[in-house]
C-alpha positions in Angstrom: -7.7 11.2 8.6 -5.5 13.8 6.6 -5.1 15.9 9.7 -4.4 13.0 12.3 -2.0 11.8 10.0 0.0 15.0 8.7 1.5 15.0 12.6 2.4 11.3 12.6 5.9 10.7 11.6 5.9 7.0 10.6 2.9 4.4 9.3 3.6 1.2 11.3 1.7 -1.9 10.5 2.8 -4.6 13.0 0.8 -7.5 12.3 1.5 -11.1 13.3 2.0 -13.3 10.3 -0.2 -16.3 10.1 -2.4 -17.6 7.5 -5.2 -15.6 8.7 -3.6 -12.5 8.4 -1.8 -13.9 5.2 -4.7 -13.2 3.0 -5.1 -9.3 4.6 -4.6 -6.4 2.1 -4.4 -3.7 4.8 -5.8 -0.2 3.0 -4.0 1.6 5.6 -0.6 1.1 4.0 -2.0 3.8 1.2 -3.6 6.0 3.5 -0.3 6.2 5.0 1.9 6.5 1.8 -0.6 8.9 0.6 0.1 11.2 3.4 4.0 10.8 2.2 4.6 8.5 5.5 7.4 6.0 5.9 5.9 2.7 6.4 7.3 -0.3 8.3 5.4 -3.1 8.4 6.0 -7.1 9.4 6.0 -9.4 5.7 2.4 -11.0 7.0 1.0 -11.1 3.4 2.4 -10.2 0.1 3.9 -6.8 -0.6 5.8 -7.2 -3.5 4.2 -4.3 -5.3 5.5 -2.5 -2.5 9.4 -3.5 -2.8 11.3 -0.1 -2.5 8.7 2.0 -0.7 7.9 0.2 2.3 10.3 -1.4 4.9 9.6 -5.0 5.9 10.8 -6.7 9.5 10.1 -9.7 10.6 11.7 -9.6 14.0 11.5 -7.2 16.9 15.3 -5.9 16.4 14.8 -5.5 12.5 11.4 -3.7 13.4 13.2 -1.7 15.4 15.9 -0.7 13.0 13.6 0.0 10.2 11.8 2.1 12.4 14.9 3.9 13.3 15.7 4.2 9.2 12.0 5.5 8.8 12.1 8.0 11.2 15.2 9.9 9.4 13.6 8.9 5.7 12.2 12.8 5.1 13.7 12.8 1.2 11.4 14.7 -0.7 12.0 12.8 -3.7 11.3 9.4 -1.6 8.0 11.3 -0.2 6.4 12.1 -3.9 7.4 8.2 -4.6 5.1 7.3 -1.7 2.4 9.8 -2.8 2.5 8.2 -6.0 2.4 4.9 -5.0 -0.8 5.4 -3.3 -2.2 6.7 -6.0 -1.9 3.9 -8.1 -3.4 1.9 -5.6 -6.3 4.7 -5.3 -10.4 3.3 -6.3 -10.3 6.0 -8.8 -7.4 4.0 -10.4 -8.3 0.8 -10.1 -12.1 1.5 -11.6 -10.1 2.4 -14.7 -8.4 -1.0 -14.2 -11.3 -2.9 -14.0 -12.7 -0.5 -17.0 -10.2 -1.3 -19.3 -10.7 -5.1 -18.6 -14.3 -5.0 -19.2 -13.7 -3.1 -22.5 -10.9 -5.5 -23.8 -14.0 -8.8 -23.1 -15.0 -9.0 -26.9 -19.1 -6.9 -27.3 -20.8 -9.6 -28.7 -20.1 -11.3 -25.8 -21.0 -8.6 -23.5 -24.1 -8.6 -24.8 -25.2 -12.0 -25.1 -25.1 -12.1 -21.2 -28.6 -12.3 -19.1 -28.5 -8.7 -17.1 
């Protein structure tokens, strides 16, 4: 994906917002972000954790317009904050999430549970 992606200039996710696609967490906004893209996408689900990095439209003109504003958004420092972004969201970082949950649930407890 790397190489497809280095020649794209924007990430686009253009889905229709419903309750169906409500619910969606679309992994491609980080593949994108990690490849330093500007991303537009339609507000079908919650992205608040993206607020500042992403651009959200919800009509065809705004769509347009933040595509516009995307295609000129080549800051370098705006770049590494995508990069980084995505790496927060990487499985590598969110094992050691889910590590330090497990560690914080007391170890008598831990270890009165069946297996």
């Amino acid at each position: 994906m790397p190489p497809l992606l280095a020649k794209w200039s924007v990430g686009v996710i253009p889905f229709v917002c419903n309750k169906h696609t409500y619910t969606i967490y679309p992994l491609k906004i980080n593949e994108y972000l990690a490849a330093g893209l500007a991303v537009v996408s339609t507000p079908f689900s919650i992205l608040d954790d993206f607020d500042g990095i992403i651009e959200l439209a919800d009509t065809p003109e705004l769509f347009a317009q933040a595509l516009r504003r995307a295609l000129i958004d080549k800051d370098p420092e705006r770049v590494q904050q995508r990069v980084q972004m995505a790496h927060r969201n990487s499985w590598t970082e969110r094992a050691h999430e889910f590590e330090s949950v497990i560690q914080r649930v007391p170890k008598a407890w831990r270890q009165e549970q069946p297996a």
